[in-house]
C-alpha positions as CSV (number, residue, x, y, z in Angstrom):
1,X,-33.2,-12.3,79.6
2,X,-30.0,-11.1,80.7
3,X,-27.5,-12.2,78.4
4,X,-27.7,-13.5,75.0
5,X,-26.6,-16.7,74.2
6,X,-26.7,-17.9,70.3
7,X,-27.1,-22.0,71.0
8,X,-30.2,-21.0,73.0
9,X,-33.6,-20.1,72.6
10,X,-34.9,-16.3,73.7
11,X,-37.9,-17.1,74.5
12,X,-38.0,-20.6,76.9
13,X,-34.1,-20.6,77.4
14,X,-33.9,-24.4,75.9
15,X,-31.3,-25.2,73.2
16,X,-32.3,-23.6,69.5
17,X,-30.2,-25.9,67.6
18,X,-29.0,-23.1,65.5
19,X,-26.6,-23.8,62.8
20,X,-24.9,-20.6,63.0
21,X,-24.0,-20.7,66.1
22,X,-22.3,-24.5,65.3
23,X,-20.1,-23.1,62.9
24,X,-22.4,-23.8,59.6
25,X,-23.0,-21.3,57.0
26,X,-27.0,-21.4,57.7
27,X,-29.7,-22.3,60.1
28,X,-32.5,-25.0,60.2
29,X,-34.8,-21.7,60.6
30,X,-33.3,-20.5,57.0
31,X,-35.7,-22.1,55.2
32,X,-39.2,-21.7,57.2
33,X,-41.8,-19.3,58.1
34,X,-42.5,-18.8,61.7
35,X,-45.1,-17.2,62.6
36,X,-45.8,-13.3,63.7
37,X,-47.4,-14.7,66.9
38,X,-44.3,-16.6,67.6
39,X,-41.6,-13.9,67.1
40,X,-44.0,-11.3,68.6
41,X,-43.0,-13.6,72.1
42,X,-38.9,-12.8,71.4
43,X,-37.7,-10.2,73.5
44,X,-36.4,-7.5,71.4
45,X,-32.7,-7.7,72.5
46,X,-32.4,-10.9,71.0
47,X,-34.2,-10.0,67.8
48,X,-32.3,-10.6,64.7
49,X,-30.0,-12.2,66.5
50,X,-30.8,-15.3,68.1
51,X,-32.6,-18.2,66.7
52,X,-35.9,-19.5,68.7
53,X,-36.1,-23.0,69.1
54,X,-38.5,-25.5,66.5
55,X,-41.2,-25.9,69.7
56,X,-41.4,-21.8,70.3
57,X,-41.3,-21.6,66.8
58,X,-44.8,-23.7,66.7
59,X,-45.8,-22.5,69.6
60,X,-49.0,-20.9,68.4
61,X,-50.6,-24.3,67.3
62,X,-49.5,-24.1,63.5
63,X,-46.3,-26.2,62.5
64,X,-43.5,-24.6,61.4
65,X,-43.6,-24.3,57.0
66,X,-41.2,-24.2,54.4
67,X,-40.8,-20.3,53.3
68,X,-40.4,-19.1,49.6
69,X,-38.8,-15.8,50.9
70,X,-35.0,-15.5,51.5
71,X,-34.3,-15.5,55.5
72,X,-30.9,-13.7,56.8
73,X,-29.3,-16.0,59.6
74,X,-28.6,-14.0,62.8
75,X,-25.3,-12.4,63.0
76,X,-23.1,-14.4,65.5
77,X,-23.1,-12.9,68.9
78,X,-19.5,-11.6,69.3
C-alpha cells in the first residue's frame, strides 16, 4: 500500500465504512474485538490509523464481537 486512505480498508483496499473518516465522533469498529489474526494481516503503516473493513475484520472465520475494553478510533489521516 502506497498511500493511506481513511474511508478504505488496508488490507483488501474495499471501503471500511469508518465513521471517523465521515465526520462522526466514533467508528462501527469502536465497540468490537477483532481478532489478532485479522490485524496481524494490516500493514504496519496503516496501523493505528486506518480502520479494516467488517469482512477483513472476520476474515479468520470468527465474527466480529462486541468488546468490553475501550477502543481509540484512528487519528484522521491529515
Amino acid at each position: 500500500m502506497s498511500e493511506l486512505c481513511a474511508d478504505r480498508c488496508p488490507i483488501c483496499g474495499g471501503p471500511n465504512d469508518c465513521g471517523v473518516a465521515a465526520g462522526k465522533s466514533e467508528c462501527w469498529c469502536a465497540n468490537v474485538k477483532i481478532s489478532a489474526e485479522a490485524l496481524e494481516k494490516v500493514p504496519e503503516e496503516a496501523k493505528g490509523k486506518v480502520c479494516v473493513c467488517r469482512k477483513c475484520g472476520e476474515s479468520d472465520g470468527q465474527t466480529i464481537l462486541p468488546s468490553n475494553a475501550s477502543v481509540r478510533a484512528p487519528e484522521k489521516l491529515r
